[in-house]
C-alpha positions in Angstrom: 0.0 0.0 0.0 1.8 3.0 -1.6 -0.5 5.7 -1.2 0.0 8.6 -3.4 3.9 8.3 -2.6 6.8 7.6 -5.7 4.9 8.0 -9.1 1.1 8.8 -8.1 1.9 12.1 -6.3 4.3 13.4 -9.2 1.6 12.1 -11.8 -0.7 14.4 -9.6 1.1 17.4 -9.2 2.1 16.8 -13.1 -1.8 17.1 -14.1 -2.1 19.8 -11.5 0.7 22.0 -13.2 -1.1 21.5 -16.4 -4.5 22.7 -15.7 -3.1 26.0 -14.2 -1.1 26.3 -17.5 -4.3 25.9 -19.4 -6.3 28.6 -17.2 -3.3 31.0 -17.6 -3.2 30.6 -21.2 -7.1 31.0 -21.3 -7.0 33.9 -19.3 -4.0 35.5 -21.0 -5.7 35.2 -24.7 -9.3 36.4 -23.4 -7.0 39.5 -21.8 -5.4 40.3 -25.7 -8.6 39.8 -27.3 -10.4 42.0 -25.4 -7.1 44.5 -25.7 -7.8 44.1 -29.5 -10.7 44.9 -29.6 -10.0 48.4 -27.8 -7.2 48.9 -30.3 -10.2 49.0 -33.4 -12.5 51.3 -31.4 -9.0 54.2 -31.4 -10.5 55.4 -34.7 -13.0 58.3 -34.7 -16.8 58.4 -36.7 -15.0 61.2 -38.8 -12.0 58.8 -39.9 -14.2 56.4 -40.2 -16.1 58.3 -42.3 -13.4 59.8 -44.3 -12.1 55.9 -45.0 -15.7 55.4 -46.7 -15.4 58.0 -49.1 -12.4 57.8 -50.4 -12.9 54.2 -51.0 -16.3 55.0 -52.7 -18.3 53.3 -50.4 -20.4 56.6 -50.2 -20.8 59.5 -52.2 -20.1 63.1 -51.3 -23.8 64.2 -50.9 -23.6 61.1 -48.7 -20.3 62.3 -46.9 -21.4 65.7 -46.3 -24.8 65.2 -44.6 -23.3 62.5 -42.0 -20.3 64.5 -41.5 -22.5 67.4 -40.6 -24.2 64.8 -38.1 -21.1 64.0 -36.5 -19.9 67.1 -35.7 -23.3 68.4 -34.2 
């Protein structure tokens, strides 16, 4: 009768080491995806705005009244 002694309390503290690696690694990516997504929200409605046009996503008519929106 053994116990946990020798190889059963190494094999524990071996699964134990891995599960707190996997919680760390969840927490860490949930941490830089949330970071990401604050990085995208740095741009302002004008820029925004100002991207749309001059890719021709909206004409100037178009441009001009929402711009005059924004800024009110």
């Amino acid at each position: 009768m053994m116990g946990y002694g020798g190889y059963g309390g190494l094999l524990m503290w071996l699964i134990l080491i891995i599960f707190a690696g996997v919680i760390i690694y969840f927490v860490y990516s949930q941490s830089k995806r949330t970071n990401n997504s604050l990085d995208s929200q740095g741009e302002s409605p004008l820029d925004i705005l100002k991207k749309r046009y001059a890719k021709g996503e909206i004409s100037k008519e178009e441009f001009d009244r929402v711009k005059s929106e924004i800024e009110k």
